[in-house]
C-alpha positions in Angstrom: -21.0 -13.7 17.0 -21.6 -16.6 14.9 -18.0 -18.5 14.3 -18.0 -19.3 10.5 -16.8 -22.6 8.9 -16.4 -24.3 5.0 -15.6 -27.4 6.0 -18.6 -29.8 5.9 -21.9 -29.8 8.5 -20.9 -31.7 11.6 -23.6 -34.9 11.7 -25.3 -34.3 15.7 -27.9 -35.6 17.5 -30.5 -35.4 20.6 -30.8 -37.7 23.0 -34.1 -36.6 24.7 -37.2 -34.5 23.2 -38.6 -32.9 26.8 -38.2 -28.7 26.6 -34.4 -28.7 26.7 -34.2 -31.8 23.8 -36.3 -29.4 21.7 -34.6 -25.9 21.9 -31.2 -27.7 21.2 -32.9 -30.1 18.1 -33.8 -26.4 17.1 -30.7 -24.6 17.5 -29.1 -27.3 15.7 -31.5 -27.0 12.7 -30.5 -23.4 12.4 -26.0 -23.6 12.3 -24.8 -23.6 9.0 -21.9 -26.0 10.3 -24.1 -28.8 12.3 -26.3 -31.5 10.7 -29.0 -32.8 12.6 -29.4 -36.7 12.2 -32.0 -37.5 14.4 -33.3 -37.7 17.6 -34.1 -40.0 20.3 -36.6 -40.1 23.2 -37.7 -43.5 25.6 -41.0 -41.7 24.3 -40.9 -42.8 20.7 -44.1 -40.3 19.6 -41.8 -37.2 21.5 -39.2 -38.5 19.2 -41.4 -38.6 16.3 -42.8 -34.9 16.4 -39.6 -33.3 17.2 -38.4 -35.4 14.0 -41.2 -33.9 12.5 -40.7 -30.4 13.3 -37.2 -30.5 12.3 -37.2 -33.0 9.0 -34.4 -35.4 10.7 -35.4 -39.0 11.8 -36.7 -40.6 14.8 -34.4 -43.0 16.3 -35.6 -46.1 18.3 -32.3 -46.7 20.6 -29.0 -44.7 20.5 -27.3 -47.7 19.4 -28.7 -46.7 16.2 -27.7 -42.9 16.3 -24.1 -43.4 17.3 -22.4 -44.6 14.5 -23.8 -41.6 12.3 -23.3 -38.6 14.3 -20.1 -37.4 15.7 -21.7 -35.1 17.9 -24.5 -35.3 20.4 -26.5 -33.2 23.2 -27.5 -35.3 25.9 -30.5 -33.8 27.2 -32.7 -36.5 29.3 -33.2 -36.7 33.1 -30.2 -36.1 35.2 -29.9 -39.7 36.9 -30.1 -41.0 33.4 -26.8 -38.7 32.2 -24.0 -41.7 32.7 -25.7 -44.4 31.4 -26.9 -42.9 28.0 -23.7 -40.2 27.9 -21.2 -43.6 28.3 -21.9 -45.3 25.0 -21.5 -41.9 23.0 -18.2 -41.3 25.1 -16.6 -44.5 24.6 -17.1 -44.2 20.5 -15.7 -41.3 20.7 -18.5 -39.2 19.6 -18.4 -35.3 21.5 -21.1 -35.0 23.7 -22.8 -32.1 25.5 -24.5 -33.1 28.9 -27.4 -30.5 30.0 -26.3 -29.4 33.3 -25.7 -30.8 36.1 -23.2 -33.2 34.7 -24.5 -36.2 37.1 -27.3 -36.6 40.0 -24.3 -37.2 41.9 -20.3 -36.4 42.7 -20.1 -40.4 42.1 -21.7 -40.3 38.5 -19.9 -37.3 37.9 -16.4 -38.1 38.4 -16.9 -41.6 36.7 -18.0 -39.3 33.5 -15.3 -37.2 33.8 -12.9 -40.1 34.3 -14.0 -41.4 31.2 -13.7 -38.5 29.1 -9.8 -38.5 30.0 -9.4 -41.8 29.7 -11.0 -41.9 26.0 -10.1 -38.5 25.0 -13.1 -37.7 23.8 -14.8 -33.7 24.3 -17.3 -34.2 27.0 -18.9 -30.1 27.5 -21.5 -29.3 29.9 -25.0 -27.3 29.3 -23.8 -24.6 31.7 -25.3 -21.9 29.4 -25.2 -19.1 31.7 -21.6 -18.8 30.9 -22.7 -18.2 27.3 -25.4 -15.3 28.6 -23.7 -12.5 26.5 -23.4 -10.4 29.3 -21.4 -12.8 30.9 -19.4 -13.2 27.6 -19.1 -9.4 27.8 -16.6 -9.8 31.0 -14.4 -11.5 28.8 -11.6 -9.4 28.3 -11.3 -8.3 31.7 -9.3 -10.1 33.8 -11.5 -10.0 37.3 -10.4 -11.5 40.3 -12.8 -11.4 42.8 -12.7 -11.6 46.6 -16.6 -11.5 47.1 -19.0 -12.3 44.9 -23.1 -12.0 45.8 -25.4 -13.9 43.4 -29.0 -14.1 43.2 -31.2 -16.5 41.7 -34.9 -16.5 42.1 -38.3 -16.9 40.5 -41.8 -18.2 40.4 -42.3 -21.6 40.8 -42.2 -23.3 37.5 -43.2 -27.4 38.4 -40.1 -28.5 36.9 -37.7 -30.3 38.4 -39.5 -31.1 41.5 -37.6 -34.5 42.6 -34.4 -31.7 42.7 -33.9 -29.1 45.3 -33.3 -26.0 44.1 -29.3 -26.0 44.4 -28.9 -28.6 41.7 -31.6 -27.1 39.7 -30.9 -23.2 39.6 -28.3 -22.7 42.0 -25.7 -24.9 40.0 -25.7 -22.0 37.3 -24.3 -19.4 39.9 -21.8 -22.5 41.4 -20.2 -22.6 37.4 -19.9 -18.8 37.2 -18.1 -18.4 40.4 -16.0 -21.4 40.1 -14.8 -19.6 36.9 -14.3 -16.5 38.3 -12.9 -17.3 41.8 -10.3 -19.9 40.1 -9.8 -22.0 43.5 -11.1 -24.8 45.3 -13.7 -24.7 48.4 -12.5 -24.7 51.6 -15.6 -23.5 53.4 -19.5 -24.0 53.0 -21.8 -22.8 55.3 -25.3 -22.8 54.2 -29.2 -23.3 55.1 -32.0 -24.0 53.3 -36.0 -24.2 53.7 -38.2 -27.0 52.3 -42.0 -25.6 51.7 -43.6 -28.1 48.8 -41.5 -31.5 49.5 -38.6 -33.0 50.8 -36.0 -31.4 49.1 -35.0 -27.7 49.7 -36.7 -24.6 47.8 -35.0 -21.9 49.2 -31.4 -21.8 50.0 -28.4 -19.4 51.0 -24.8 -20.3 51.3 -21.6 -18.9 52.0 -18.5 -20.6 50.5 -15.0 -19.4 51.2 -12.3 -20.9 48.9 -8.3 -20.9 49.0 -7.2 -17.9 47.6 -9.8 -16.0 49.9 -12.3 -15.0 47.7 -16.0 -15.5 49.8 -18.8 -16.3 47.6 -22.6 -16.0 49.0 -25.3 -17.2 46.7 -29.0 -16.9 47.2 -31.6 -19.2 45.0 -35.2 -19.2 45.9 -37.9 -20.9 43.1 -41.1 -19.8 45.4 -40.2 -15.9 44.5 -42.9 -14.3 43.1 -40.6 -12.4 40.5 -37.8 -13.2 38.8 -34.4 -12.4 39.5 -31.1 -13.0 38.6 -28.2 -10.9 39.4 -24.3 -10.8 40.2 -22.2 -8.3 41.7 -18.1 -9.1 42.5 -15.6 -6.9 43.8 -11.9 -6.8 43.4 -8.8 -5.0 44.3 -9.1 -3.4 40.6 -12.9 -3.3 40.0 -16.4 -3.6 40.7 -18.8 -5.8 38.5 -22.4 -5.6 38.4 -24.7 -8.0 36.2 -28.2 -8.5 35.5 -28.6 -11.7 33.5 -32.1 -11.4 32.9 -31.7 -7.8 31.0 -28.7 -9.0 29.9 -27.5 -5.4 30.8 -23.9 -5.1 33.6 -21.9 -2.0 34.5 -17.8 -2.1 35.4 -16.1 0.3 37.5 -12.4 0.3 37.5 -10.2 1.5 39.6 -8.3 3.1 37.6 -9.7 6.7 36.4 -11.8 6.3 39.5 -9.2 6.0 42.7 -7.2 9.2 42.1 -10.8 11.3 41.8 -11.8 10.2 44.5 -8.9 10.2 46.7 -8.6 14.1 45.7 -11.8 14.6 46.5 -11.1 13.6 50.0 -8.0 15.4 50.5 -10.1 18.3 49.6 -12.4 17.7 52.1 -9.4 16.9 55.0 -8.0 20.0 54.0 -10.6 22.5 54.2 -11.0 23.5 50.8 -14.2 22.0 50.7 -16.2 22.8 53.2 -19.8 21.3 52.4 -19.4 17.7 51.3 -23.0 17.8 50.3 -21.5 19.6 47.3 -19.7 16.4 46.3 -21.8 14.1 44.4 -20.3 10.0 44.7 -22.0 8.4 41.5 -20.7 12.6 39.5 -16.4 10.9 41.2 -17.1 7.5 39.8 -16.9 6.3 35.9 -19.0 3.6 35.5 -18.8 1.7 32.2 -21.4 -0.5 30.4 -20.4 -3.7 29.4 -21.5 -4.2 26.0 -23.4 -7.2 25.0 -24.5 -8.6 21.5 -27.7 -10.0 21.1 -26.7 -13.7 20.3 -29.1 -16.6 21.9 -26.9 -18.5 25.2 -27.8 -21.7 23.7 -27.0 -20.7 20.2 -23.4 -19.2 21.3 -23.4 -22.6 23.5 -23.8 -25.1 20.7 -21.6 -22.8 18.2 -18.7 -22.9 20.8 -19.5 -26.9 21.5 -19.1 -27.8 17.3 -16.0 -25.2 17.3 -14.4 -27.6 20.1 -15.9 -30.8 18.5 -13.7 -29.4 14.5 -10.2 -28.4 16.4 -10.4 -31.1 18.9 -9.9 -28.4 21.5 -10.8 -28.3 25.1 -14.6 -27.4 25.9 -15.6 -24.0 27.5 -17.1 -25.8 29.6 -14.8 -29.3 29.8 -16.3 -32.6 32.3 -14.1 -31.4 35.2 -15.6 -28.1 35.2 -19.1 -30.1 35.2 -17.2 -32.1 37.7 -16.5 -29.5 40.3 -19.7 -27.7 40.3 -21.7 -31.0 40.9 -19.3 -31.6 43.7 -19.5 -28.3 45.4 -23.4 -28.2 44.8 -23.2 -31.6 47.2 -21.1 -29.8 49.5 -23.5 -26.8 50.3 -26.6 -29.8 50.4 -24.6 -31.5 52.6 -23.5 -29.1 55.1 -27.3 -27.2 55.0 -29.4 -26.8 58.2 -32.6 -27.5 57.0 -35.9 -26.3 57.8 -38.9 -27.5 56.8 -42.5 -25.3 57.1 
């Protein structure tokens, strides 16, 4: 659901015109409550036709933007994040950084450092949490201790000079890191490079704090595309499909005292062929309900919402922070092997 405003358009801009530069100049055209100045690419004729397309102007440098916008998407190359995101940050003008936050836990923490310091909103393009079926889970209040993600596709020849844990994994680190609610204390993982140096398939196992165990599986040389999440708890079972944008809860309660008489039956004699009981007949399974609203469009809406009531981000730096950081940690600790 669209969030509604009278006050006047917020003046935003892009900083890069590549595929992601273009859906958010797009998206941007399209809210009521957001302006879009202009755009910027190191590629001036990029710059120009997405100017084009979306009747805002071409910048030559962001020094020019960043006195006229009081918003901006960030959307360039990760290892160029900090050093475009910094000047935006220190005049105070709200930026969204397409995830990951930083090429590195360095870069990262330096952002985030300076989005305290300056006080100025810092969100990061994690738009899976804005999936609407992942917006769905909203109002329940799960608390995991295992969570299985899956992540694979095709290969798509983007992002090759990133191995596929910063470039599809990190979206399964936010999600879990916002579910889980606690730090890292374990990461086991291993990975396979096929095409270059960096890893293309890769499984890891991550145990934090409170004792929830995480294990996430991303793969870009599938040859279909999958994306998934299950997570159980003490009080339910969670099942989502982010592609169909379709998930089922269970909860224990309505389903634990069926089932529990349904076994005392069975102790007890009264039933005597357990082939008459059918599991899935016990067990209530709801459908979460989803709206239809585009990620990135609930994204962006939720990013000007924050940038009007000078409220905290969705998705703040430190979250950005601590998924760059645990990314590193499951690199880090990966037995590679290359075929």
């Amino acid at each position: 659901m669209h969030r509604m405003s009278t006050a006047q358009p917020t003046p935003v801009g892009v900083v890069g015109c590549g595929r992601m530069g273009r859906l958010h100049a797009r998206v941007y055209s399209q809210i009521p409550e957001a302006k879009l100045v202009g755009v910027y690419d190191a590629n001036l004729e990029s710059a120009k036709a997405v100017a084009e397309q979306f009747s805002c102007r071409a910048f030559d440098n962001v020094e020019e933007m960043l006195p006229l916008v009081k918003a901006v998407t960030i959307a360039t190359p990760t290892v160029t994040h900090e050093s475009l995101s910094a000047p935006f940050i220190k005049g105070k003008v709200a930026v969204l950084i397409e995830k990951p936050l930083a090429k590195d836990v360095a870069e990262a923490t330096r952002i985030a450092a300076l989005a305290r310091q300056t006080g100025t909103i810092v969100q990061v393009g994690h738009v899976e949490r804005f999936n609407p079926i992942v917006r769905a889970l909203n109002p329940y209040d799960i608390k995991p201790g295992f969570i299985e993600v899956i992540r694979v596709s095709p290969f798509t020849f983007r992002s090759v000079d990133v191995g596929v844990v910063l470039d599809m994994m990190i979206h399964d680190i936010d999600i879990v890191l916002k579910f889980a609610k606690s730090k890292p204390v374990q990461v086991d993982s291993v990975g396979v490079s096929v095409i270059g140096d960096v890893e293309d398939v890769c499984n890891a196992r991550v145990r934090f704090e409170n004792g929830c165990v995480a294990n996430f599986t991303a793969s870009r040389l599938a040859l279909k595309t999958e994306r998934k999440l299950r997570a159980f708890s003490p009080d339910a079972y969670v099942s989502l499909d982010y592609q169909k944008r379709t998930g089922t809860i269970a909860l224990k309660s309505g389903n634990v005292a069926a089932l529990r008489e349904a076994m005392a039956k069975v102790r007890s004699g009264e039933i005597e062929d357990i082939s008459q009981l059918n599991f899935m007949e016990l067990v209530q399974i709801g459908e979460l309900k989803a709206d239809n609203t585009e990620p990135l469009r609930a994204e962006l809406d939720a990013f000007l919402h924050a940038v009007r009531t000078n409220t905290r981000p969705e998705v703040n730096a430190d979250d950005g922070l601590a998924a760059v950081e645990l990314a590193t940690q499951i690199v880090a600790n990966m037995t590679t092997k290359t075929i």
